[in-house]
KEFIVEX-241726 format. One record per residue: residue in three letters; x, y, z of N, C-alpha, C, O in turn. Coordinates in pm, whole numbers, padded with zeros to 5 digits, always signed. Atoms other than C-alpha are relative to their C-alpha. Example, Ala and Ser with C-alpha at 12.3 -4.5 7.8 and 13.67 -1.06 7.14 Angstrom:
BEGIN
ala+00089-00119+00000+01230-00450+00780+00090+00120+00000+00194+00118+00066;ser-00082-00119-00006+01367-00106+00714-00077+00109+00073-00026+00220+00090;
This chain:
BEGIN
unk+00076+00122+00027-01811+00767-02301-00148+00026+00026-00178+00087+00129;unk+00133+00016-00007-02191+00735-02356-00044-00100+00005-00001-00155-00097;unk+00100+00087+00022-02428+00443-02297-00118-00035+00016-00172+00022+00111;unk+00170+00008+00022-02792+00313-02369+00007-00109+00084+00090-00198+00102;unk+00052+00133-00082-02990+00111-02137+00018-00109-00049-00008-00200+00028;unk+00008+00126+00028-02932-00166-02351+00140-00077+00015+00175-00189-00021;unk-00183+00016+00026-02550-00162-02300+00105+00041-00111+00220-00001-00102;unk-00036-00047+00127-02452+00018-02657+00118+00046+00098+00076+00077+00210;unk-00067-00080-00086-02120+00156-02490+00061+00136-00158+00090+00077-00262;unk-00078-00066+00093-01973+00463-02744+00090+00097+00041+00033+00201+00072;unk-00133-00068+00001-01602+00631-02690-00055+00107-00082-00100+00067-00189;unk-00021-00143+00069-01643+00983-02823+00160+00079+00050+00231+00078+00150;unk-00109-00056+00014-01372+01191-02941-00041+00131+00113-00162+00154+00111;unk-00028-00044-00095-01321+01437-02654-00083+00158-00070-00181+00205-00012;unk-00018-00170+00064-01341+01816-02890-00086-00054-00080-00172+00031-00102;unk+00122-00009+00136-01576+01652-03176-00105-00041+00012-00192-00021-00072;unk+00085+00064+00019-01790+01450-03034-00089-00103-00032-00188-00151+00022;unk-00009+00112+00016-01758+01196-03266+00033-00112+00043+00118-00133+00130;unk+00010+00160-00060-01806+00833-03228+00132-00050-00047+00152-00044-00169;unk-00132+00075+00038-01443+00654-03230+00021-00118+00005+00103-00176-00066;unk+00012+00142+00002-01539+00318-03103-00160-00032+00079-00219+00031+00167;unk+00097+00038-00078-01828+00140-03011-00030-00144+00015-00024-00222-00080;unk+00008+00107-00065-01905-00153-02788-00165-00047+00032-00249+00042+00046;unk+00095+00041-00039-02203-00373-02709+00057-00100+00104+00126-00197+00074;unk-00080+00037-00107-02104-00474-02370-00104-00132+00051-00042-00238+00038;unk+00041+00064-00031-02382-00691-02236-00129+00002-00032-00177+00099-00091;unk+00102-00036+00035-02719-00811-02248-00076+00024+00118-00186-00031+00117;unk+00077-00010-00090-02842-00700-01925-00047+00175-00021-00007+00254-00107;unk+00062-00166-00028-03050-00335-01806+00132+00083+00045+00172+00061+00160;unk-00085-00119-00051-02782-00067-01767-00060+00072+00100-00171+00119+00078;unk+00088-00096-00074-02860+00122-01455+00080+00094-00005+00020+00198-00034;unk-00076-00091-00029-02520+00330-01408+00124-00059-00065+00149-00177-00091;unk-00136+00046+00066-02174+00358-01563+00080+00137+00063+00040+00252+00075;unk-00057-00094-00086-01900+00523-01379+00135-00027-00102+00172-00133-00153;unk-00196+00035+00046-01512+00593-01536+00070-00039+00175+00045+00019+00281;unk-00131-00008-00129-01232+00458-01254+00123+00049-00098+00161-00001-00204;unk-00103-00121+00030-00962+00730-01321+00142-00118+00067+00254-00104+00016;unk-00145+00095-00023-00688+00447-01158+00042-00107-00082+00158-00141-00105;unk+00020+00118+00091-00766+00174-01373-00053+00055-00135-00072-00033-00220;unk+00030-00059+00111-00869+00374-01644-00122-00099-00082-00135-00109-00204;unk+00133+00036+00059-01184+00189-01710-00134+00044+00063-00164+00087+00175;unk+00130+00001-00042-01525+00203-01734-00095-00115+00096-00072-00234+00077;unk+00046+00124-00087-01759+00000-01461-00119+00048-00045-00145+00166-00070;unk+00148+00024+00047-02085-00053-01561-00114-00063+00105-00056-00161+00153;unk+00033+00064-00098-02338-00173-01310-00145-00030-00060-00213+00064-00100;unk+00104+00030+00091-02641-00378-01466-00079-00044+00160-00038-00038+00276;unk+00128+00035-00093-02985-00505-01280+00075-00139+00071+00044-00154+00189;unk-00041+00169-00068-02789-00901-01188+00120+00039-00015+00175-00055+00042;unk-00159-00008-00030-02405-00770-01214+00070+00140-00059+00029+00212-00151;unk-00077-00094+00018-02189-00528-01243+00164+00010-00042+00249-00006+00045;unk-00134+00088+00052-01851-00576-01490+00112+00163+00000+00067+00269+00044;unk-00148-00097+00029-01512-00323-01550+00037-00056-00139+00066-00174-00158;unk-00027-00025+00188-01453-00266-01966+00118+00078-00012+00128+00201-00020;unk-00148-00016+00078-01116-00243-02056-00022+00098-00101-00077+00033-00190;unk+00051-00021+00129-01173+00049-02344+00116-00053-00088+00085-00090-00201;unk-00126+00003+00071-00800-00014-02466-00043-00159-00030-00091-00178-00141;unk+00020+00100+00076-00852-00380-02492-00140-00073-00027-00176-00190-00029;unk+00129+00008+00079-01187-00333-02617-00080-00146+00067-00151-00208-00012;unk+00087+00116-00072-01342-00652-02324-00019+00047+00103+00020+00159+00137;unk+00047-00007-00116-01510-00722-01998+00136-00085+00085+00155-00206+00094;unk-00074+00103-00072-01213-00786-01778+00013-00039+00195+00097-00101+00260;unk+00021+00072-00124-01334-00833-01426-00224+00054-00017-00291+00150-00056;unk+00153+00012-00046-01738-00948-01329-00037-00015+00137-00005-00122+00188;unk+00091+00101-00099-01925-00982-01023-00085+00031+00027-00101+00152+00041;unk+00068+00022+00003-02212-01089-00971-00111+00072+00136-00177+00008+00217;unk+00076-00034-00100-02385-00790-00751-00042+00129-00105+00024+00213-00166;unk+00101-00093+00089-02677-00598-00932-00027+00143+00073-00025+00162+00195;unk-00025-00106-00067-02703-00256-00890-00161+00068+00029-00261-00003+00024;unk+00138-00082+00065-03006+00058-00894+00019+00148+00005+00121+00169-00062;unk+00013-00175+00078-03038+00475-00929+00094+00001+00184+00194+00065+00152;unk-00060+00042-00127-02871+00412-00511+00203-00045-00007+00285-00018+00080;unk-00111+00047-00016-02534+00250-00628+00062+00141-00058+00021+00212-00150;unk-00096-00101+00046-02227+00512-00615+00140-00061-00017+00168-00176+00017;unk-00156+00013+00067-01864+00504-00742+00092+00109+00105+00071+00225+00068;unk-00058-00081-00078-01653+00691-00481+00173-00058+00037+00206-00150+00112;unk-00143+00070-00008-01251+00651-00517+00040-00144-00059+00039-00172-00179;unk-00029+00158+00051-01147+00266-00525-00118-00118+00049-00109-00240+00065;unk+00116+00160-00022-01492+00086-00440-00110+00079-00042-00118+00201-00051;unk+00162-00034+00017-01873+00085-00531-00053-00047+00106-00033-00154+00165;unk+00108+00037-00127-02127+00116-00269-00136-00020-00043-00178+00071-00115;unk+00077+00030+00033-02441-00056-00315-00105+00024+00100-00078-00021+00212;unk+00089-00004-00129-02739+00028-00097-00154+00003-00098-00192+00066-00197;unk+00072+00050+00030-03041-00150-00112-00174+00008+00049-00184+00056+00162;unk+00127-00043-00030-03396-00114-00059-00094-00063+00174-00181-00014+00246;unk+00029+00046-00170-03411-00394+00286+00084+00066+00039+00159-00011+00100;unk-00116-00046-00069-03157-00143+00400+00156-00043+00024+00230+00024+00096;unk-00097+00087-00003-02869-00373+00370+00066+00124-00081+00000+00214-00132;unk-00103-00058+00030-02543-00203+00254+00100-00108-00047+00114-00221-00001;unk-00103+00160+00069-02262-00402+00020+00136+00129-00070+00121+00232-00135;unk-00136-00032+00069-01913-00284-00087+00082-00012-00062+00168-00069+00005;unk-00077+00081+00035-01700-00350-00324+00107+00076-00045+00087+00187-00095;unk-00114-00042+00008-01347-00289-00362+00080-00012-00145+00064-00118-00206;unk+00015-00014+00168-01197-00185-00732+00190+00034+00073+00224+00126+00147;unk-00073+00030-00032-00823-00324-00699+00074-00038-00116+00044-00152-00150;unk-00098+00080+00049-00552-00381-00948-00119-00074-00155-00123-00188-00202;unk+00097+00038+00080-00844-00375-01218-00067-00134-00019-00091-00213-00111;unk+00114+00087-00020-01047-00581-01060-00083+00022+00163-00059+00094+00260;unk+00088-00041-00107-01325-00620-00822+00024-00101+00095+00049-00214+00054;unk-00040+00075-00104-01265-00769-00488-00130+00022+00098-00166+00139+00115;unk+00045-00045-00090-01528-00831-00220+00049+00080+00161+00172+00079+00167;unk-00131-00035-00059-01392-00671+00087+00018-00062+00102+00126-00057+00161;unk-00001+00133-00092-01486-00944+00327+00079-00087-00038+00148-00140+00048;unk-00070+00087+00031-01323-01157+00127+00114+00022+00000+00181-00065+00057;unk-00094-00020-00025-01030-00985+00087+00097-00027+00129+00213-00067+00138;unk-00073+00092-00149-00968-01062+00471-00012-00145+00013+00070-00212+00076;unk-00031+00150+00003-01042-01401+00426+00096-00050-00083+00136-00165-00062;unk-00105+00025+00103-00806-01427+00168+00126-00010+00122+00178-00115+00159;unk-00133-00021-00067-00522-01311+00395-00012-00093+00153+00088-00109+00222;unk-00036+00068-00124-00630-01527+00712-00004-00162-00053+00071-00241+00003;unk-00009+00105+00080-00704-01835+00480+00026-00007-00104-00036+00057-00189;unk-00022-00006+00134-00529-01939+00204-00079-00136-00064-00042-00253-00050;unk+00095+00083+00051-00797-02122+00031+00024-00002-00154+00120+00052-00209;unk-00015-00003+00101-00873-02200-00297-00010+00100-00089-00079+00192-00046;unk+00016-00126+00041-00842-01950-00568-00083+00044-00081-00110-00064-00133;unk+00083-00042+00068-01088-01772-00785+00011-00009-00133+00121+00040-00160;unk+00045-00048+00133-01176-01772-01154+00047+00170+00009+00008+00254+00090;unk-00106-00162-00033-00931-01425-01220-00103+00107-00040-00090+00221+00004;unk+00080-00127+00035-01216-01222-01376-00151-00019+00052-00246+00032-00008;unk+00130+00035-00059-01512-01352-01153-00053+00063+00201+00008+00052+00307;unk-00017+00012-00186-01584-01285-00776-00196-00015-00010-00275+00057-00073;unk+00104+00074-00041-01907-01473-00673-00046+00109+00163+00038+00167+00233;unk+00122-00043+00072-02198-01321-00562-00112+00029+00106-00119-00050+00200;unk+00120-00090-00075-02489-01132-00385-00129-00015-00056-00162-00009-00174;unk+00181-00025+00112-02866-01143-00455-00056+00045+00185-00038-00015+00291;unk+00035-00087-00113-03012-00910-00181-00108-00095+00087-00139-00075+00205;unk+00097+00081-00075-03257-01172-00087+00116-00085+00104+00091-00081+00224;unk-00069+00095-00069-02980-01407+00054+00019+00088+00141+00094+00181+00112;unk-00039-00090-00144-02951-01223+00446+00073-00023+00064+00095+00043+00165;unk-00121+00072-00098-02679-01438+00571+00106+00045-00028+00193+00061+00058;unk-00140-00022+00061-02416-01341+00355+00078+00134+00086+00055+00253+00109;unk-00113-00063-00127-02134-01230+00594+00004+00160-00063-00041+00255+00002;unk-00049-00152+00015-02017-00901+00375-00145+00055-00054-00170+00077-00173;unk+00120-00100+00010-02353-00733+00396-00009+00085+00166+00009+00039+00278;unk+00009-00059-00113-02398-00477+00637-00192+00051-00010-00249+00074-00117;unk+00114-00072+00013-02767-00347+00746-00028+00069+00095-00089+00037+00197;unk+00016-00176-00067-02756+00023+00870-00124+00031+00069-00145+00074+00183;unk+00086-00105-00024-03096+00107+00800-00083-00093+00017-00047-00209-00001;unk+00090+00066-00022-03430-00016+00886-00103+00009-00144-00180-00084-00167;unk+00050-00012+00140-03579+00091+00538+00112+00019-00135+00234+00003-00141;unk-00095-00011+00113-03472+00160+00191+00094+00104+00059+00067+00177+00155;unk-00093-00092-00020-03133+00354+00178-00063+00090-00142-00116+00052-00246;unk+00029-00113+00094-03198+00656-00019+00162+00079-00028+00162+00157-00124;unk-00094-00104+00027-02864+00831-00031+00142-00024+00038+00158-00029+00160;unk-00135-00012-00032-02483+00802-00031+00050+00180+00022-00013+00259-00048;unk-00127-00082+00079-02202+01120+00002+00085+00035+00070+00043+00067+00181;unk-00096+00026-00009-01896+01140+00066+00127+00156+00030+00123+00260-00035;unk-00112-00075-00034-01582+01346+00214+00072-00059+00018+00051-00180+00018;unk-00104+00043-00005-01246+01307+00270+00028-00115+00127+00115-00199+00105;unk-00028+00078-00140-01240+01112+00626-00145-00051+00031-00160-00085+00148;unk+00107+00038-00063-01597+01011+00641-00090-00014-00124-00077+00059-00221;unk+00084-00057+00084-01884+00932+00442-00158-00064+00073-00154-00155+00156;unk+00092+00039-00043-02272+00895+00511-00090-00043-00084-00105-00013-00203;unk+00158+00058+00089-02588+00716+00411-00103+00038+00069-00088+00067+00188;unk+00120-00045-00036-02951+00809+00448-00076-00120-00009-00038-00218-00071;unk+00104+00117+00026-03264+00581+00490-00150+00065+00016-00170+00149+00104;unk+00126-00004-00079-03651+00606+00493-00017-00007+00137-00119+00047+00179;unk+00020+00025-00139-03602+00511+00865+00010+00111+00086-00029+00130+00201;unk+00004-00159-00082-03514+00874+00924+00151+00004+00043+00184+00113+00088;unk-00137+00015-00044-03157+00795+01009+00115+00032-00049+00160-00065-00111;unk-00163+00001+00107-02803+00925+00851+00108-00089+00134+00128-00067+00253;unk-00117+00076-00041-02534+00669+00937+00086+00084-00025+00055+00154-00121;unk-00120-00014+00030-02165+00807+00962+00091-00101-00027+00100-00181+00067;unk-00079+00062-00004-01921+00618+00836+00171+00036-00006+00208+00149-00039;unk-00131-00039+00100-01509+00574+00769+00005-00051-00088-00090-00108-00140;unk-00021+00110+00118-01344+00420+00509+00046-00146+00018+00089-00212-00076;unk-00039+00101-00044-01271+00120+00710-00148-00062-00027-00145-00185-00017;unk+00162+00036+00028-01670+00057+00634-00063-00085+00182-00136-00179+00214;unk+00074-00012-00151-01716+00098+01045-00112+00078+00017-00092+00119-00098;unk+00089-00071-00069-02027+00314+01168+00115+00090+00120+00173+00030+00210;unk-00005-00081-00112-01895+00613+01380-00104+00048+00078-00117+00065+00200;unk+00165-00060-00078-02212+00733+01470-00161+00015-00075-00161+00010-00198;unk+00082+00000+00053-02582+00766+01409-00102+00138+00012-00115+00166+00132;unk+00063-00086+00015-02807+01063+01337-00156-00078-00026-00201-00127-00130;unk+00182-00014+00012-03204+01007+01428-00091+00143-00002-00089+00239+00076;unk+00045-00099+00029-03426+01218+01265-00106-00031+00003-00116-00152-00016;unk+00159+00004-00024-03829+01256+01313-00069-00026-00129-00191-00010-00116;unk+00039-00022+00136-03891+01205+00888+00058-00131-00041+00143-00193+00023;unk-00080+00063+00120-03807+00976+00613+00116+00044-00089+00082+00047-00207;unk-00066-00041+00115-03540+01085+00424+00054-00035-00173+00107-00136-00219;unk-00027+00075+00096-03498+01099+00090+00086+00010-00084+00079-00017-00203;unk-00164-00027+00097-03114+01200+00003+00076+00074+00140+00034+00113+00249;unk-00076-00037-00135-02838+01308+00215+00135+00063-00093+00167+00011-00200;unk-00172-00053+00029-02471+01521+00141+00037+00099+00061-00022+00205+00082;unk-00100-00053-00082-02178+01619+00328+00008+00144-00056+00006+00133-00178;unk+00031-00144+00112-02193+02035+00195+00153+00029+00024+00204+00058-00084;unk-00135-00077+00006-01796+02144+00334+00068-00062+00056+00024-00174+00081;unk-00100+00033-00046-01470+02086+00495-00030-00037+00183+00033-00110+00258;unk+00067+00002-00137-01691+02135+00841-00081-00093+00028-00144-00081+00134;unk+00072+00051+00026-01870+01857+00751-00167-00019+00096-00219-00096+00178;unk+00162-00025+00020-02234+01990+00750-00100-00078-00054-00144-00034-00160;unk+00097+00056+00081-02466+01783+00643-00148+00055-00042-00215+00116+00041;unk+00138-00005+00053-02794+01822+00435-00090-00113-00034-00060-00182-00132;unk+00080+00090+00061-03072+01593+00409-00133+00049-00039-00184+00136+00033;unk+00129-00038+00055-03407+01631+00197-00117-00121+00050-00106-00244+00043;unk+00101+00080-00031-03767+01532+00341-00143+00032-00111-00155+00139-00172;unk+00115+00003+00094-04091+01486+00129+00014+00170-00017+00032+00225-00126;unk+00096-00137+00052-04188+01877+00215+00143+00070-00015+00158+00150-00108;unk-00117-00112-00009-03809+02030+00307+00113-00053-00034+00216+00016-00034;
């Protein structure tokens, strides 16, 4: 699959190249488009939301309403969003659809009312209250990556967070710089981070 900032989505044939189907998915800025290999769709993540495209039945069948930038990654069954006030957001990619993951526990301790099936409501990085936001860093996050039992983020603040996949903090790494990218290199988990000069 290929797509243009404008949302053009086009299926190419695998060996030719050729174009086999093509979609105009939305009218927002494309920043990133990831395949999920479980759900066998494409997720798309625009400037105000981010949807999951069915290619087989050629629609948008789950939305929500959390905008992405060159920062948001695709890793297994959720997208991680990390944001420029340092705030951190998660979202969980379930049964081809998107679930917040806060909510998901509220779901199971309250049975409340239920959702619009292809919607989950909504983030705008300005709002600071909103319960499923986490904020790691004291500046922009610059960097996700990821291993099997752990993964970390970077920030201007000079800091790599560790995390699990429970989206706890194990520990924190202070560093004397800004950083401006971070990844796990082996099984020993080594890390590398890049500063302006090194």
């Amino acid at each position: 699959a290929v797509a243009s900032e404008k949302s053009d989505l086009f299926i190419l044939d695998y060996f030719s190249m050729k174009e086999v189907r093509h979609f105009t998915v939305s009218d927002d800025k494309l920043i990133k488009m990831f395949y999920h290999f479980e759900s066998e769709c494409i997720i798309m993540v625009f400037e105000r939301k981010s949807i999951m495209f069915d290619i087989e039945k050629g629609k948008i069948i789950s939305t929500i309403l959390v905008g992405g930038n060159q920062i948001t990654v695709m890793f297994g069954n959720f997208l991680i969003f990390g944001y420029e006030s340092g705030h951190i957001r998660r979202v969980v990619i379930e049964n081809k659809q998107f679930t917040l993951a806060d909510n998901k526990r509220k779901k199971k301790k309250e049975n409340t009312e239920e959702e619009d099936e292809n919607s989950v409501d909504v983030y705008h990085e300005s709002n600071k209250s909103n319960s499923t936001l986490q904020k790691p860093h004291d500046g922009p996050i610059t960097g996700f990556s990821f291993s099997q039992k752990i993964w970390i983020s970077s920030g201007l603040d000079g800091n790599i967070i560790v995390w699990d996949y429970n989206f706890e903090k194990v520990f924190k790494i202070i560093l004397p710089l800004p950083l401006k990218a971070c990844l796990i290199m082996n099984g020993r988990r080594d890390i590398l981070v890049a500063t302006n000069t090194e």
